[in-house]
C-alpha positions as CSV (number, residue, x, y, z in Angstrom):
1,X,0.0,0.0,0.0
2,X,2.7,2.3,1.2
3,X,4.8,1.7,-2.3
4,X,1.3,2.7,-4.3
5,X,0.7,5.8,-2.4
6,X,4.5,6.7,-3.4
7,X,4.0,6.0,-7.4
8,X,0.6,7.7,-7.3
9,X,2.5,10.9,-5.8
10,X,5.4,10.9,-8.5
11,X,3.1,9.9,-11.4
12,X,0.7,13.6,-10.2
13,X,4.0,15.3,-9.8
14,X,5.5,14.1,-12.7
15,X,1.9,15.6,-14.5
16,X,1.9,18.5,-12.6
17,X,5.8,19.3,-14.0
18,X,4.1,18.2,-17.8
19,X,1.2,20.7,-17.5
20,X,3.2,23.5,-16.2
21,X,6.1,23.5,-19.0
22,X,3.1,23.0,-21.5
23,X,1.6,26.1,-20.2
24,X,3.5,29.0,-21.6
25,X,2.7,27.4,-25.1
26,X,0.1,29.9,-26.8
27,X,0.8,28.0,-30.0
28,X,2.6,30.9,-31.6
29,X,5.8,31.6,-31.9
30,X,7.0,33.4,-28.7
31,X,8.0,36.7,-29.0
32,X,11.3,37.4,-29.7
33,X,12.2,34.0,-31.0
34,X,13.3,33.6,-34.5
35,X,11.0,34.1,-36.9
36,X,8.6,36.5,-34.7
37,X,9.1,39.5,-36.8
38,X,7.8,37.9,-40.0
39,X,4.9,36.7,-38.2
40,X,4.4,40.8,-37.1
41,X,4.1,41.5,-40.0
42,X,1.5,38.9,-41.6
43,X,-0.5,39.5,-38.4
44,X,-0.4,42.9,-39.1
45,X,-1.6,42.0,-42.9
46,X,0.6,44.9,-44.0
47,X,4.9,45.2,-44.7
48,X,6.3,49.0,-43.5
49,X,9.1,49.7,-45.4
50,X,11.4,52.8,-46.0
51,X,11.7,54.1,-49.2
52,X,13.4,57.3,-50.8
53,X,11.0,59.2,-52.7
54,X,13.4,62.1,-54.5
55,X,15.4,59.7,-56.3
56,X,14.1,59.5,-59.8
57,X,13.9,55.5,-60.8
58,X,14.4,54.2,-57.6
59,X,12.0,56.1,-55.5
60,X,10.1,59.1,-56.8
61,X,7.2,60.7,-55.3
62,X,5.4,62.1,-58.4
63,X,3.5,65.4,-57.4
64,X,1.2,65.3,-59.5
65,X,0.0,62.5,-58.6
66,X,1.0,61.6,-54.8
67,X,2.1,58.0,-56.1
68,X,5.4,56.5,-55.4
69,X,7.3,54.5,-57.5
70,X,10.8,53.3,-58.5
71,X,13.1,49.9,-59.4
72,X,13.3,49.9,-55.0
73,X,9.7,50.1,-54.6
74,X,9.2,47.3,-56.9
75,X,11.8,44.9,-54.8
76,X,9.5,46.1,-51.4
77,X,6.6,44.9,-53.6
78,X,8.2,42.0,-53.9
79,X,9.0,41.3,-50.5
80,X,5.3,41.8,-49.6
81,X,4.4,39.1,-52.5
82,X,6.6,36.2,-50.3
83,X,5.8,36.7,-47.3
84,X,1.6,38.2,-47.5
85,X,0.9,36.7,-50.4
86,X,0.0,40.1,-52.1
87,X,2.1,42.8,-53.2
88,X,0.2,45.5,-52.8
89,X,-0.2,45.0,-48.8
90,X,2.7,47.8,-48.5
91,X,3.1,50.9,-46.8
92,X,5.7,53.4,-47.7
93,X,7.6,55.8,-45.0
94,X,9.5,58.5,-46.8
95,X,13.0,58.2,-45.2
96,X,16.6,60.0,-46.3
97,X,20.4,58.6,-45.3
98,X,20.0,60.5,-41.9
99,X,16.5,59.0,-41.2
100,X,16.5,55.5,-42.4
101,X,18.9,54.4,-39.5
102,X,16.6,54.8,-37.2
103,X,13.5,53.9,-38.8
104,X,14.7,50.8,-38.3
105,X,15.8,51.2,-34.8
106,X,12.3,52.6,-33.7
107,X,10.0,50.2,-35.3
108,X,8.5,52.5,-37.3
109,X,9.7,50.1,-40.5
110,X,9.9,46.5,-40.9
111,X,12.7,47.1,-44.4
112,X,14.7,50.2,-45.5
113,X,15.2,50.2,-49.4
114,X,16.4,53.3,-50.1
115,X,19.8,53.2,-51.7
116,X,21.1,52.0,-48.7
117,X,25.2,51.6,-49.5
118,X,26.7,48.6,-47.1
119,X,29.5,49.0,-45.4
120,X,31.2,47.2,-43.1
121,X,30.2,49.9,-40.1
122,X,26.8,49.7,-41.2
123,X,27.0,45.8,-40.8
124,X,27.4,46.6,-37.1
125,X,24.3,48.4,-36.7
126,X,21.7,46.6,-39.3
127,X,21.7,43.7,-41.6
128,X,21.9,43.3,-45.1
129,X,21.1,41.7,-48.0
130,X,23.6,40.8,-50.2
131,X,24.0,43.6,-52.9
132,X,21.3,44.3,-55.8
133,X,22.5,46.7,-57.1
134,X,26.0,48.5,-57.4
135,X,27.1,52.2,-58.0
136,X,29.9,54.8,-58.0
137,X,30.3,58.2,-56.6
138,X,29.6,61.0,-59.2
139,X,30.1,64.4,-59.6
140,X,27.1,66.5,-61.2
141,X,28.5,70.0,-62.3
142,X,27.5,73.0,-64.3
143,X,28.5,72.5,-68.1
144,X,30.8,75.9,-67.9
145,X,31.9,74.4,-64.3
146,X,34.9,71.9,-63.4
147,X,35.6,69.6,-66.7
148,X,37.2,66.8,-63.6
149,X,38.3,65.9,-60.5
150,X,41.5,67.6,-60.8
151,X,40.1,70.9,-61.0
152,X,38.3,70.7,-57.7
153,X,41.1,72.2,-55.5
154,X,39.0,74.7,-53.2
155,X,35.7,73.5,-54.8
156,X,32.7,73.3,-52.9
157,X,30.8,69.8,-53.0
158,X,27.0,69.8,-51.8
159,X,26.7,66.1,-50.2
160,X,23.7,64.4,-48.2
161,X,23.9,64.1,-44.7
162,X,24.7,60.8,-43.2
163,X,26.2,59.5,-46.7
164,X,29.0,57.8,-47.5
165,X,30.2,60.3,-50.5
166,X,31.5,63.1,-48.2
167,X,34.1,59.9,-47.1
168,X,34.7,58.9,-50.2
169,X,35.5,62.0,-51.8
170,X,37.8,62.8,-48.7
171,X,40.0,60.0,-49.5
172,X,40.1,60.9,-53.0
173,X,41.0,64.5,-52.6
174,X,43.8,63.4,-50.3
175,X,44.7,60.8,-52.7
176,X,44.7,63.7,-55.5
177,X,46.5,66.3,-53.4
178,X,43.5,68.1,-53.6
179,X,41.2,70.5,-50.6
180,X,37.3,70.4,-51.1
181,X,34.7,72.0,-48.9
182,X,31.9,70.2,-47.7
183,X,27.9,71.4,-47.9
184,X,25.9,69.0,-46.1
185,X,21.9,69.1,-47.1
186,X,18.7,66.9,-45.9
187,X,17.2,65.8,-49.7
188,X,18.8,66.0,-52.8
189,X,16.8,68.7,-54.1
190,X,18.0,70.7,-52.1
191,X,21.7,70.2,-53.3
192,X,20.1,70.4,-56.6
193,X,18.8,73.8,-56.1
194,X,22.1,75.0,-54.3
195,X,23.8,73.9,-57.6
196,X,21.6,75.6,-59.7
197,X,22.3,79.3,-57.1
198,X,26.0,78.2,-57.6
199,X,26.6,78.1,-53.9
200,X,28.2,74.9,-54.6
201,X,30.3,73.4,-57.7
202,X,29.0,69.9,-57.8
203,X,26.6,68.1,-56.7
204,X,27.9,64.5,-55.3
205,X,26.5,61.2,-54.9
206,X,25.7,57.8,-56.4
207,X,25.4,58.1,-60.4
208,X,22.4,56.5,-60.4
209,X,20.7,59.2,-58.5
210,X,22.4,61.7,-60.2
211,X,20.9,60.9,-63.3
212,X,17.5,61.5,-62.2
213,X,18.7,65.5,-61.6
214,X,20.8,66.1,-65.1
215,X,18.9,69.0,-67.3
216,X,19.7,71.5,-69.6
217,X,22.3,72.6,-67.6
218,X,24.5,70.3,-65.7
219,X,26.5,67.5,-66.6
220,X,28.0,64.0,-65.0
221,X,31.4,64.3,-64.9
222,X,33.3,60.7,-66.2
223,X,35.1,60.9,-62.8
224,X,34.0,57.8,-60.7
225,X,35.0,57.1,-56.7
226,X,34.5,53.9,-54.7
227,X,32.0,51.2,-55.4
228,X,28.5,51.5,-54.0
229,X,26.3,48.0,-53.2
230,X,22.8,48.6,-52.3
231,X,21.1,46.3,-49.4
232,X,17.8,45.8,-48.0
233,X,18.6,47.0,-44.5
234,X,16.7,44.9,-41.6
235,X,16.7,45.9,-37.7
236,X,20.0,43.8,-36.5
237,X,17.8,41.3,-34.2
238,X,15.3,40.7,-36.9
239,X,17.6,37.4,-38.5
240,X,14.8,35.8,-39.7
241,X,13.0,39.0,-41.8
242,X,17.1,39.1,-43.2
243,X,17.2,35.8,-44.0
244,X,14.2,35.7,-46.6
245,X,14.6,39.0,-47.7
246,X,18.2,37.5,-49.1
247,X,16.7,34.3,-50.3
248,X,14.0,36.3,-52.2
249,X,16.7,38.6,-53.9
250,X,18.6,35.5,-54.9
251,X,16.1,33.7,-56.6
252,X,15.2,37.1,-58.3
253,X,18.8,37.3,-59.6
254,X,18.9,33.2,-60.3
255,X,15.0,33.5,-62.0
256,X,16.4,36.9,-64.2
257,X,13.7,39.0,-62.5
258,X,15.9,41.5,-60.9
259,X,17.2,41.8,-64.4
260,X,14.3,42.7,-66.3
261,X,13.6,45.2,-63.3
262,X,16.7,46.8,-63.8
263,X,15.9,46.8,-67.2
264,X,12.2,48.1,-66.8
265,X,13.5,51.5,-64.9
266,X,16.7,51.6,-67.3
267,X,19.8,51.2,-64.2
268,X,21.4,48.8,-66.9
269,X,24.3,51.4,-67.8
C-alpha cells in the first residue's frame, strides 16, 4: 500500500511538471524568437518599409499624382508578394540617409530600401542583404563648371547628410593632393537647387541618382569614386526578416527577374 501511495505521488507530480512547462505554449511563436518578426508582419496584414522618394527611378514621389514608385519600390513589392501573399499589402515611410537608420531602430519600419550603400560599419548596426544593385560616386557639375576631378582644388561639393560620399571623396581628394569644402543638405533637391544658385560646384552622390537631376544645364562628370552596393537593411535582431529578404533577392537574380527590373526602370548602364 505504502509503495502505491509513493508511485501515485510521483506519477501527479511528474503531470503537474508536464502541465506546467506546457503552459506557456500559446501556439505561436514566442515573441522574440526567431522568426517572430515575420509573423508581425503577416498579423499585421501589412509590410512598412522605408523608401526614398526624390530619387528619380528608384523612388520618386510624383507630385502630380501623390504616387510613389521606383526599381526599389518594386523589390518592397516584392517582399510583400513572399511573405503576404499580395504585393500590394505595402506601406511606404519617406526616409533619407540620416532618417533611415533609425527607422529601423524605432520600429517604425519593418525594411529600409532606399539606396542603402553597405559597409562594413553599417553591418554593425543593421543587416543586409547581399547587394542588388551597385554604383559609384559622381560628380554633377554645371557644363561651364569643373571639366574633372583635378580641378576641384577649393571647390565646394554639396553632399547628403549621413552618406557615404562626403568619405569617399575625402580620401580621393587626399589621394589627389587636392582641398574640397563640404555642404551638407537633408534631400537632394536641395543640393540640386544650391547647384543651380552656384553656392556649390557639384553636386555629389551615387550616379544612379544623379541621373535623375541632369537638365539642360548640368552634366556628370566621367570621374567615378568607390564602389556603392545597395542592401535591404533589416533591424539587427530581426535574422529571420534578413534571411528571406536575401533568399528572395537571390532567386530574383537566379530567376532573371531582378534583371528585367533593372531593365524596366533603365539602371542597366
Amino acid at each position: 500500500m505504502r509503495r502505491f501511495f509513493l508511485s501515485a505521488m510521483v506519477g501527479l507530480l511528474a503531470l503537474s511538471l508536464l502541465a506546467g512547462c506546457g503552459g506557456s505554449s500559446s501556439g505561436g511563436t514566442p515573441s522574440g524568437s526567431a522568426g517572430s518578426e515575420i509573423e508581425a508582419i503577416q498579423q499585421r496584414g501589412v509590410l512598412r518599409a522605408g523608401v526614398k522618394i526624390d530619387v528619380p527611378k528608384f523612388g520618386y514621389k510624383d507630385p502630380a499624382t501623390g504616387e510613389i514608385d521606383g526599381f526599389e519600390i518594386d523589390i518592397v513589392r516584392a517582399i510583400a508578394k513572399d511573405i503576404l501573399g499580395d504585393e500590394t499589402k505595402i506601406e511606404l515611410a519617406p526616409v533619407n540617409a540620416k532618417t533611415r537608420g533609425p527607422a529601423l531602430d524605432n520600429g517604425d519600419v519593418d525594411v529600409v530600401v532606399a539606396t542603402f550603400t553597405i559597409t562594413e560599419d553599417r553591418k554593425n548596426n543593421w543587416n543586409f542583404s547581399a547587394p542588388y544593385f551597385q554604383d559609384f560616386v559622381g560628380l554633377l557639375v554645371k557644363k561651364d563648371g569643373p571639366k574633372s576631378w583635378k580641378e576641384f582644388d577649393g571647390k565646394r561639393i554639396g553632399v547628403a547628410q549621413s552618406a557615404t560620399t562626403r568619405d569617399s571623396l575625402t580620401a580621393a581628394a587626399k589621394e589627389a593632393g587636392i582641398q574640397v569644402e563640404f555642404l551638407e543638405f537633408q534631400t537632394y533637391p536641395e543640393i540640386k537647387a544650391a547647384l543651380d544658385a552656384g553656392r556649390i560646384d557639384a553636386f555629389s552622390v551615387d550616379v544612379a541618382i544623379l541621373l535623375g537631376y541632369v537638365d539642360d544645364t548640368t552634366v556628370i562628370l566621367d570621374d567615378r569614386f568607390s564602389p556603392q552596393d545597395y542592401g535591404v537593411a533589416t533591424k539587427k535582431s530581426h535574422t529571420a526578416l534578413a534571411q528571406r529578404v536575401d533568399d528572395l533577392l537571390a532567386r530574383m537574380k537566379e530567376s532573371g527577374e531582378l534583371d528585367q527590373l533593372l531593365e524596366k526602370w533603365e539602371l542597366k548602364y
